[in-house]
C-alpha positions as CSV (number, residue, x, y, z in Angstrom):
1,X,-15.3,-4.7,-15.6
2,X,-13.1,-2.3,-18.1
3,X,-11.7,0.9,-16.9
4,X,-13.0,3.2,-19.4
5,X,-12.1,6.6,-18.4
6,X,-9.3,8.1,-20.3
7,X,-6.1,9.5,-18.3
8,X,-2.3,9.9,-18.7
9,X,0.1,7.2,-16.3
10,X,3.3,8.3,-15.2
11,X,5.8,6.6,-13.2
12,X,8.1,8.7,-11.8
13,X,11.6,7.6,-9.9
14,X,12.6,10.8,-8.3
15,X,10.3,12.3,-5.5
16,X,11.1,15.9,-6.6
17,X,9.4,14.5,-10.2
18,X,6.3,12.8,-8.5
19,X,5.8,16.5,-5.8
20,X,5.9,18.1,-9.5
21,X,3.3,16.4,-10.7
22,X,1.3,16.3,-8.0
23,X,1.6,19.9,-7.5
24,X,0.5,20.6,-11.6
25,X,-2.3,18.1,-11.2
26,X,-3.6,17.8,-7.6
27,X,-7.1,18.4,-8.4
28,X,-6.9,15.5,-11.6
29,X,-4.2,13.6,-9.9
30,X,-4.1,10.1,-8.3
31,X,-1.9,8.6,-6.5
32,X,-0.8,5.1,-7.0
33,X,0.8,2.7,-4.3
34,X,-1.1,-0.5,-3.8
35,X,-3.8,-0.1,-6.3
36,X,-6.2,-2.5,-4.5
37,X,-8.9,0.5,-3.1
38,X,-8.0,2.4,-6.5
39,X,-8.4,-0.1,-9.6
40,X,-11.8,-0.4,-7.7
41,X,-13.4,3.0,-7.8
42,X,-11.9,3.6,-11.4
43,X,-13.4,0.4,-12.7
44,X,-17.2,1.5,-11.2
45,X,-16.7,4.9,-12.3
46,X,-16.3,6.5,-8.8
47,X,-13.2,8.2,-9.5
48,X,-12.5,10.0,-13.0
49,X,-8.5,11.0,-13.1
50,X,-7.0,12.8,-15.2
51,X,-3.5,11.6,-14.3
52,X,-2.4,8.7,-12.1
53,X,1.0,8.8,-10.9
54,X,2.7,5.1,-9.5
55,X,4.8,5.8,-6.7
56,X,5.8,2.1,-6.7
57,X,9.3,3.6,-8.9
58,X,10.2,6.0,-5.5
59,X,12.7,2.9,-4.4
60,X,13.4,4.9,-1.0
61,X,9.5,4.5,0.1
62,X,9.6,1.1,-0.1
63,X,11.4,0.5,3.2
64,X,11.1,-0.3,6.6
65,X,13.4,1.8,8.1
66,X,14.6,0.5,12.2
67,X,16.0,3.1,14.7
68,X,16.0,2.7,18.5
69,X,13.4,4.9,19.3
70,X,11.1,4.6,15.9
71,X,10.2,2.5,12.9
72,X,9.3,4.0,9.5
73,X,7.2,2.5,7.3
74,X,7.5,3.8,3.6
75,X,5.0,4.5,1.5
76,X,5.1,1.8,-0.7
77,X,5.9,-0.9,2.0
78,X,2.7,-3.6,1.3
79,X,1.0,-5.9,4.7
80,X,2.9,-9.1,3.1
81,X,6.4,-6.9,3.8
82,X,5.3,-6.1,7.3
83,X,4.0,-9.9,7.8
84,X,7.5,-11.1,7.1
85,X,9.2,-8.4,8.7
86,X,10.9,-10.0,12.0
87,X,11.2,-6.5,13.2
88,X,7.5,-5.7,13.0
89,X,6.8,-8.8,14.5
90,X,8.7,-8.3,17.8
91,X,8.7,-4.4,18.3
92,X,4.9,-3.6,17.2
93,X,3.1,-7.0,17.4
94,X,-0.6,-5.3,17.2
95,X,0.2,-3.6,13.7
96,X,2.1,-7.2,12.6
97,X,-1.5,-9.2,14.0
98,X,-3.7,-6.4,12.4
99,X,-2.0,-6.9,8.8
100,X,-2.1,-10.8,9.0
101,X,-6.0,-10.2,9.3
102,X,-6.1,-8.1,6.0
103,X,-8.2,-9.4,3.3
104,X,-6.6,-12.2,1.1
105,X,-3.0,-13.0,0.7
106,X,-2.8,-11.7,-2.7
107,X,-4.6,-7.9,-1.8
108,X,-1.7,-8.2,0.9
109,X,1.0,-8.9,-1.2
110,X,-0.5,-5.3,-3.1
111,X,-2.1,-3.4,-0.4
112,X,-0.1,-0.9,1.4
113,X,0.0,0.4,5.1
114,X,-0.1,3.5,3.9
115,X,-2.9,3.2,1.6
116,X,-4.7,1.9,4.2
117,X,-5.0,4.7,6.0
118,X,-5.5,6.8,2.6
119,X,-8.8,5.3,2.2
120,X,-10.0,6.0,5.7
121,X,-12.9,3.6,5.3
122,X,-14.1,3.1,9.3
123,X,-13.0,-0.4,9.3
124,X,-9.3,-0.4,8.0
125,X,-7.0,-2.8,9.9
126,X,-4.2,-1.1,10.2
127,X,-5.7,2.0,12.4
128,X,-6.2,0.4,15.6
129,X,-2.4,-0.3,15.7
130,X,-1.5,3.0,14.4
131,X,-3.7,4.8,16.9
132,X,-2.5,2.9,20.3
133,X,1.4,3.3,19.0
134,X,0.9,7.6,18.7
135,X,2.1,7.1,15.1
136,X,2.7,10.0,12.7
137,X,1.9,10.4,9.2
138,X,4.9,11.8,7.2
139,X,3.3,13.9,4.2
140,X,5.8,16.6,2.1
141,X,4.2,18.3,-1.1
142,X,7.1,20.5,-3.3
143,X,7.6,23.3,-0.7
144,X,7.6,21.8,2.7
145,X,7.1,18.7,4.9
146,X,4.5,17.7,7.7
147,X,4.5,15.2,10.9
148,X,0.5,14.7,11.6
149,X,0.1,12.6,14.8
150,X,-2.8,9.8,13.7
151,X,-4.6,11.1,16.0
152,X,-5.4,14.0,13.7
153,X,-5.7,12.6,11.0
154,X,-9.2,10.8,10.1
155,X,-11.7,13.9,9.5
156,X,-14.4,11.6,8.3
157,X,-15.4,8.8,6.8
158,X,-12.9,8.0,3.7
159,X,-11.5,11.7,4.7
160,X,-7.9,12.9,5.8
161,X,-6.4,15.8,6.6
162,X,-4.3,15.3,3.7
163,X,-3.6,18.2,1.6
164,X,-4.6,17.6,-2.3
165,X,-0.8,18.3,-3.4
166,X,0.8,16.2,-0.6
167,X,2.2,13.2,-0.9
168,X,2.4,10.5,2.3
169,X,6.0,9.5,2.7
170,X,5.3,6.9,5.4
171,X,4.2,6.6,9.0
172,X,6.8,7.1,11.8
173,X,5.8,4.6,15.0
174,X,7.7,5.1,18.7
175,X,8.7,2.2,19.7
176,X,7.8,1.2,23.5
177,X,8.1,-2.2,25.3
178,X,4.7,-3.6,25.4
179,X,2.2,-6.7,24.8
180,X,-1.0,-6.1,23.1
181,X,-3.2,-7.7,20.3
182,X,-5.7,-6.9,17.5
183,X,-9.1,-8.3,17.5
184,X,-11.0,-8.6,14.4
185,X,-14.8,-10.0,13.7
186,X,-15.0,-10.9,10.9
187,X,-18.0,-13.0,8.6
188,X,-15.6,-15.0,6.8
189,X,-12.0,-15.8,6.2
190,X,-10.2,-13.7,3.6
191,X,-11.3,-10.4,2.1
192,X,-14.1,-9.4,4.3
193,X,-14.0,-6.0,6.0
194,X,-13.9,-5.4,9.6
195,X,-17.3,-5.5,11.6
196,X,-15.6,-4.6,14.4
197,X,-12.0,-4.4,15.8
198,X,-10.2,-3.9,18.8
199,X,-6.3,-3.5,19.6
200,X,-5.3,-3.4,22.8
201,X,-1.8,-2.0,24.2
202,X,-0.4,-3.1,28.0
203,X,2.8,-1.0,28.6
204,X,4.4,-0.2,31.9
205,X,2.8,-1.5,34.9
206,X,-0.8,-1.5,34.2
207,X,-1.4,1.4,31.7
208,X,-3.7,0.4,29.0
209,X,-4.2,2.0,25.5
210,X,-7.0,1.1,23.4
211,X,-8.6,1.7,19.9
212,X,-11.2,0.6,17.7
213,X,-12.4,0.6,14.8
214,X,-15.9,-0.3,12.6
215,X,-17.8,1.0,15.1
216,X,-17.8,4.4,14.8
217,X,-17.4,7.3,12.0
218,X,-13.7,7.2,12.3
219,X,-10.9,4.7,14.3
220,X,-10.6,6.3,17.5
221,X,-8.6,5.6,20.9
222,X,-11.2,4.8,23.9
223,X,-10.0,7.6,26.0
224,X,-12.5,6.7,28.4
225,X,-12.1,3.3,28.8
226,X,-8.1,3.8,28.9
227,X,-8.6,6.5,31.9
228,X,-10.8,3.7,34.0
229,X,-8.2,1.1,33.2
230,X,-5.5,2.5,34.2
231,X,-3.5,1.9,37.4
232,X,-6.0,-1.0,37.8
233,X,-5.2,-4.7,38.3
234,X,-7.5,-6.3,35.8
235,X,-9.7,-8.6,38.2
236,X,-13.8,-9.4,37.1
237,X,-14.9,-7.1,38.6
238,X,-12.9,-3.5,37.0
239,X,-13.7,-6.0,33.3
240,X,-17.6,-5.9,33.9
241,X,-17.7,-2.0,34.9
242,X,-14.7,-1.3,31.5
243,X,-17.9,-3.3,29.7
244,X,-20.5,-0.7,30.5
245,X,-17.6,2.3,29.5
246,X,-17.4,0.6,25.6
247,X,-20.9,1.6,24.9
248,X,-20.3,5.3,25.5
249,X,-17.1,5.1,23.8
250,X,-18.5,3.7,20.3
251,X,-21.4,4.6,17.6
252,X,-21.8,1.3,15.2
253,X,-24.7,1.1,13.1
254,X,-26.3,-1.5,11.3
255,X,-25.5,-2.6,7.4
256,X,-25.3,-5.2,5.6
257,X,-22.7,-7.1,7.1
258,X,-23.9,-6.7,11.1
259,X,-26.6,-4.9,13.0
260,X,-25.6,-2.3,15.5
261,X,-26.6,-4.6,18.8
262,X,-24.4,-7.7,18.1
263,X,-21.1,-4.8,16.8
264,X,-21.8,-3.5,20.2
265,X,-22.1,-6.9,21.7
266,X,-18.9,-8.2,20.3
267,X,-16.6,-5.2,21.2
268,X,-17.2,-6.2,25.0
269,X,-16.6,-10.0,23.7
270,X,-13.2,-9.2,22.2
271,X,-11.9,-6.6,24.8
272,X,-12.5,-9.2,27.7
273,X,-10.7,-11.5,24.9
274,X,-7.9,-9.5,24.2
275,X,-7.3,-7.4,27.6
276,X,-6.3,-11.3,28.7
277,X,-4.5,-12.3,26.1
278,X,-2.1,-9.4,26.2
279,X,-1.7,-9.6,30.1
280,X,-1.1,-12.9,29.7
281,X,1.5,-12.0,26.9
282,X,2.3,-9.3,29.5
283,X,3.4,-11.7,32.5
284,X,5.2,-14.3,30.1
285,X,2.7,-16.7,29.8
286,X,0.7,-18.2,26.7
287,X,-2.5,-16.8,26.0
């Protein structure tokens, strides 16, 4: 299918040029990292431009910056960069699980983090990672910067609070000793949404955090479900009674790829699933 809506492309190298831009043209302008949510909605028409602007030229948003206490993830940095970072993989093994279950390898090798979170469709990956890690959102547009904790920042399906002239820099993620995993359903292998997810965070000595996603409006932490957790052992018994918590914590509904019964079902499924796994990670052993 042809794009055939007319704009101008520009592909700036300088930030100051691309917050220029942005700021002339936020209410025609698009931004361009990945491309893989974009191409889409300008080949069906959704989206009409008047200007895209490729970030892919900012060479300083491309990275994955490491510092004792955080890791940055630039705006341009792709889920095939995080997948072969050795970095990700040790100090924030949820987000490095959640981006090997994205899509295809070749919309990973495209597809950004950052993006990701952009679209805000209820099922991306990336946010039950995000959310369990207290991650920020680094935005600047051309007369200041912001920090948004993740928390904040899904307003609504395929809505952020970002700002029309903003531009996301990257995410900043504290890093903390812990075991966890992402849990994903999924109909097939390879470029099929989320019907549900799960990513699960044991830190400390028994403190939980939890998110999901697919199952509700917006990715959320299961504040509920974190507060019954915690302090516990994890024995049969405190896993049936977390069971009957989940339904209060998530709304799915029923589409074409699952009914709201079995994405309800299946969230119990994986958190059993992936509570042991991580304690298992946890205590040393193999899961």
């Amino acid at each position: 299918m042809a794009i055939l809506n007319d704009f101008e492309y520009k592909k700036p190298k300088e930030l100051d040029v691309a917050l220029s831009l942005l700021s002339s043209h936020h209410e025609k302008a698009k931004i361009l990292a990945g491309g893989t949510d974009l191409v889409v909605y300008l080949k069906e028409d959704i989206l009409q431009p008047k200007l895209i602007i490729d970030i892919k030229g900012l060479s300083d948003l491309n990275k994955i910056e490491i510092s004792d206490d955080y890791i940055t993830i630039g705006a341009g940095v792709t889920f095939t960069d995080i997948i072969e970072s050795k970095n990700i993989k040790e100090k924030l093994p949820i987000l490095y699980q959640a981006s090997e279950s994205v899509a295809s390898i070749g919309i990973r090798n495209r597809a950004t983090v950052v993006g990701n979170i952009c679209s805000a469709v209820p099922s991306l990956d990336s946010a039950p990672a995000l959310l369990v890690y207290d991650s920020y959102v680094l935005t600047q547009n051309k007369s200041s910067k912001r920090s948004i904790s993740i928390h904040d920042w899904f307003t609504g399906p395929k809505k952020t609070t970002l700002k029309p002239d903003e531009l996301v820099l990257g995410i900043k993620i504290p890093v903390i000793k812990h075991t966890g995993v992402y849990e994903k359903l999924g109909r097939y292998k390879g470029e099929d949404l989320a019907q549900a997810g799960i990513g699960i965070m044991v830190y400390d000595t028994n403190k939980y955090r939890i998110a999901h996603c697919a199952v509700g409006p917006i990715p959320k932490r299961m504040k509920k479900l974190e507060d019954f957790l915690n302090g516990k052992e994890i024995s049969n018994e405190v896993v049936t009674k977390a069971k009957k918590i989940i339904t209060e914590e998530i709304f799915p509904i029923s589409d074409i790829r699952s009914s709201a019964e079995y994405r309800s079902h299946m969230m119990k499924v994986m958190f059993e699933r992936g509570l042991k796994k991580s304690i298992a990670r946890a205590k040393g052993g193999k899961s």
